[in-house]
C-alpha positions, -999 to 999 in steps of 0.1 A, spaced: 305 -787 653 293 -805 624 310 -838 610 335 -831 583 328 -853 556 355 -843 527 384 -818 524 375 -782 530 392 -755 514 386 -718 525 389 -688 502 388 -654 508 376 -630 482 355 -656 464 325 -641 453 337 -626 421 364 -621 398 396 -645 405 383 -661 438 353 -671 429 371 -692 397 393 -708 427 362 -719 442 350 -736 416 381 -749 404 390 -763 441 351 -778 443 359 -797 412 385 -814 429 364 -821 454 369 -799 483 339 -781 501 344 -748 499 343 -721 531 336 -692 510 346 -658 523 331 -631 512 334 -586 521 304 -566 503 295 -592 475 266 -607 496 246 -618 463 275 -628 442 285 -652 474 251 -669 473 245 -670 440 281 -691 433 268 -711 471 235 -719 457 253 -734 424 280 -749 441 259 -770 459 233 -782 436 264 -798 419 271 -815 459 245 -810 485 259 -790 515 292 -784 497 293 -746 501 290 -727 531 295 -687 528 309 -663 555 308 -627 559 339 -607 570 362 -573 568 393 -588 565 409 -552 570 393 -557 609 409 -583 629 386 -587 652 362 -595 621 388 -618 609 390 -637 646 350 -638 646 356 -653 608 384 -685 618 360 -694 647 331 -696 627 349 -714 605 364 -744 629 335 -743 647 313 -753 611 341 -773 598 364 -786 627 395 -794 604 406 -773 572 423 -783 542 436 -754 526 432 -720 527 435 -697 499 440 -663 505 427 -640 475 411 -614 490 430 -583 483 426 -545 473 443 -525 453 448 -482 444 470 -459 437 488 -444 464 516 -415 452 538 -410 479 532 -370 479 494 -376 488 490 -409 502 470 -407 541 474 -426 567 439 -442 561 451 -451 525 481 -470 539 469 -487 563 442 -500 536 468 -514 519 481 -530 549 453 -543 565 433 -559 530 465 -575 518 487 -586 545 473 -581 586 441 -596 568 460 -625 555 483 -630 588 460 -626 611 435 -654 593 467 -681 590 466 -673 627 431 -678 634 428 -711 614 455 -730 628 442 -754 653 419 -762 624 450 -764 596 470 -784 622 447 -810 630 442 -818 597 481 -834 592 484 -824 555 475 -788 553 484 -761 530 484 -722 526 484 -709 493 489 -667 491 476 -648 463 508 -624 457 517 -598 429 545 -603 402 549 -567 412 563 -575 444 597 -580 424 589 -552 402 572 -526 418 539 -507 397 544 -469 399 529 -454 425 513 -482 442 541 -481 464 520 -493 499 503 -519 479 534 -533 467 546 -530 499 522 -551 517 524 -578 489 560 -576 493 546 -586 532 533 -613 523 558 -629 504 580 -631 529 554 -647 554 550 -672 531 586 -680 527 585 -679 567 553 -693 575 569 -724 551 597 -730 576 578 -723 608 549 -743 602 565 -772 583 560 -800 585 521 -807 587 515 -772 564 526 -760 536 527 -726 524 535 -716 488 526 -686 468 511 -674 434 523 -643 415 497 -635 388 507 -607 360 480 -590 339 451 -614 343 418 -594 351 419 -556 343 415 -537 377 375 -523 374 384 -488 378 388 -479 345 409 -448 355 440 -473 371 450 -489 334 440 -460 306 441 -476 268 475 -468 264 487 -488 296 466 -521 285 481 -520 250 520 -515 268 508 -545 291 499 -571 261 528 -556 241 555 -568 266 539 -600 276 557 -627 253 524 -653 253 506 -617 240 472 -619 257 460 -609 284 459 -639 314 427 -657 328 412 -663 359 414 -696 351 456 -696 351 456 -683 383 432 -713 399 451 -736 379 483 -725 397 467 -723 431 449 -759 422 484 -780 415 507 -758 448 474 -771 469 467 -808 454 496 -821 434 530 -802 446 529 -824 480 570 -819 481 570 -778 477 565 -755 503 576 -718 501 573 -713 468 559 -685 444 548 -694 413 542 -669 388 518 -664 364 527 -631 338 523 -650 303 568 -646 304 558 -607 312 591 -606 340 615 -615 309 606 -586 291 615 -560 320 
């Protein structure tokens, strides 16, 4: 095991897109950053290698299928075994399709399950010795405002974030007091990158009913996840949401 010299945050998903903002957002408060990574092998090096010419050593990227638990055990001990002690972990790896309930397989749902909530569970589970010897953890789960509102016909992905919002109201009690577990809810931040799931029409509707009249960033979301990990030291299972005022409109 190698000597932990500063907080170390893990993220999940952090190659691209929303996690790897979270990375670099968490980095510039200081943490080192564990970061996790499925398919994006040269999008997780690239943000490593710039990471760490900021702060030598500061970035350390793992490979896993979060959708396979026994990936995700192999992940948490690679993890404590680096690291020893964790910080925080952020968990924004997630996936995200259609799934009508006349057609939707077996293989579909269980996608759903495993990427957005077995994934997530089964990681809390493999990081806790690390997460508990640290005194002052926290958990901070990426989450969906359409959990309260449920998306038409992404029925088993709402489902599953649905999931995880109540772990992370339960994990809050169970694992209280030395971690804390809170949540963030973004809206419309990043369009999905199949083109197919939001046609023109749908965008337009999205922007039209958001009050602040934009479309989020990537950089609201780490901003959220930021202050729940760093500066909300009294809050623990709580969801913050980040729609721009869209849920007032519904």
């Amino acid at each position: 095991m190698e000597l932990k010299t500063g907080r170390v945050a893990v993220v999940t998903g952090a190659a691209r897109r929303i996690g790897e903002v979270i990375a670099v957002q968490l980095h510039r408060r200081g943490f080192d950053i564990a970061l996790h990574y499925r398919s994006s092998q040269g999008s997780a090096r690239a943000l490593a290698d710039k990471l760490c010419e900021i702060r030598a050593g500061s970035c350390t990227t793992f490979q896993a299928d979060l959708g396979n638990v026994a990936q995700v055990s192999d992940l948490a001990r690679e993890i404590i075994t680096k690291y020893g002690s964790i910080d925080l972990l952020v968990n924004n790896a997630s996936s995200y399709s259609p799934t009508p309930i006349e057609t939707c397989t077996q293989r579909q749902f269980d996608e759903m399950l495993n990427d957005n909530l077995r994934g997530p569970y089964f990681l809390i589970q493999g990081l806790l010795p690390g997460l508990q010897s640290c005194g002052k953890a926290s958990v901070v789960n990426l989450l969906d405002v359409h959990v309260e509102t449920p998306l038409r016909d992404y029925n088993a992905y709402c489902a599953a974030k649905a999931g995880l919002a109540s772990l992370t109201r339960s994990l809050a009690l169970e694992l209280a007091p030395s971690i804390r577990v809170n949540g963030v809810a973004p809206g419309a931040i990043l369009w999905p990158e199949d083109e197919e799931s939001y046609d023109t029409a749908m965008r337009d509707e999205t922007i039209k009913r958001t009050p602040l009249q934009r479309l989020g960033k990537p950089e609201d979301v780490a901003a959220a996840v930021t202050y729940l990990a760093c500066d909300a030291a009294f809050t623990t299972g709580h969801v913050t949401v980040v729609d721009g005022g869209r849920g007032l409109t519904r």
